[in-house]
N, C-alpha and C positions, 0 to 999 in steps of 0.2 A: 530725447523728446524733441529738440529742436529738428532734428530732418524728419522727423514726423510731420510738426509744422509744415516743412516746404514741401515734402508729398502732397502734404492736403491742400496745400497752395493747387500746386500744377493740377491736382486733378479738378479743383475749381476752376480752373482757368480752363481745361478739357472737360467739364460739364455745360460752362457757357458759352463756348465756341458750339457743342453737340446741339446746344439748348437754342441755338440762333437759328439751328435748318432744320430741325425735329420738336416738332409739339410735344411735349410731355408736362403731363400738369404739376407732379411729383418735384421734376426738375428746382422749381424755385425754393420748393422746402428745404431739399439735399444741401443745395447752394449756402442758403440759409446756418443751416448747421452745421458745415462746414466751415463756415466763417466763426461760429461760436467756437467751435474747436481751436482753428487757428488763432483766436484772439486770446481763447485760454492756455494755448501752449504757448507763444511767441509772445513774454511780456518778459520786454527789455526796453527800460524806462528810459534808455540812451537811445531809440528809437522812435521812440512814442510819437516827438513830434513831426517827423517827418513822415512818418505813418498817417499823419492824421493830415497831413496836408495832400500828401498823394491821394487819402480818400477823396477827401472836400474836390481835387482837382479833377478826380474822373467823376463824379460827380457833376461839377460844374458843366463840363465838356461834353457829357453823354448826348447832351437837342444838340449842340451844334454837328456832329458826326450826320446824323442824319442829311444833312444837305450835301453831302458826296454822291453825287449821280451813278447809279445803278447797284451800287454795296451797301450805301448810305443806309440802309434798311439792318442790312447782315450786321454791320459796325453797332450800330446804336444798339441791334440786340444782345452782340457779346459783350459791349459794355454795360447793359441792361442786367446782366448777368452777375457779370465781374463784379458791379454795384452789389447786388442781394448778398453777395459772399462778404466784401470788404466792408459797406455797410454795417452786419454783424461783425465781424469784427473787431469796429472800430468804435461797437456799443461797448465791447466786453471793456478794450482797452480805457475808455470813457471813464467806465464806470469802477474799473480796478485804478488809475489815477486820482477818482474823485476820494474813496475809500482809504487810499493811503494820505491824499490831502488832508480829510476829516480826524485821521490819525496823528497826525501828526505831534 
């Protein structure tokens, strides 16, 4: 199951590069679901937190890309991307932490 994960990784990461020069409306859902997926396979609690900081971090960064002269457009939109995928993601993970916290 795990290199399932990372397939669905790269092909997220090849939806949001696709998704930055070709309009397609579809695009952000796949993204979307994709990231549920991966959040659902890939929970490894030895991870979690540095998962969640790399989201926060592309996150944070995504307005600042935009002021790279002539790409600055293409950048923001693959990390615009990237976002929608890790984003969910990083809700599953959230919320399967909170659930074993509350268990405890």
């Amino acid at each position: 199951m795990e290199n399932l994960g990372k397939w669905l990784f790269w092909l997220g990461v090849l939806l949001a590069v696709v998704g930055a020069f070709v309009a397609l409306e579809i695009l952000g859902l796949l993204l979307v679901l994709v990231g549920l997926v991966i959040g659902a396979l890939r929970w490894n609690k030895a991870m979690d937190q540095g998962f969640i900081l790399a989201g926060l971090g592309l996150a944070a960064s995504n307005a600042a890309l935009g002021a790279i002269p002539a790409v600055g457009g293409y950048i923001t939109a693959i990390a615009g991307g990237l976002w929608a995928m890790v984003g969910a993601a990083l809700l599953v993970v959230v919320i399967k932490g909170l659930w074993d916290w509350g268990n405890m």
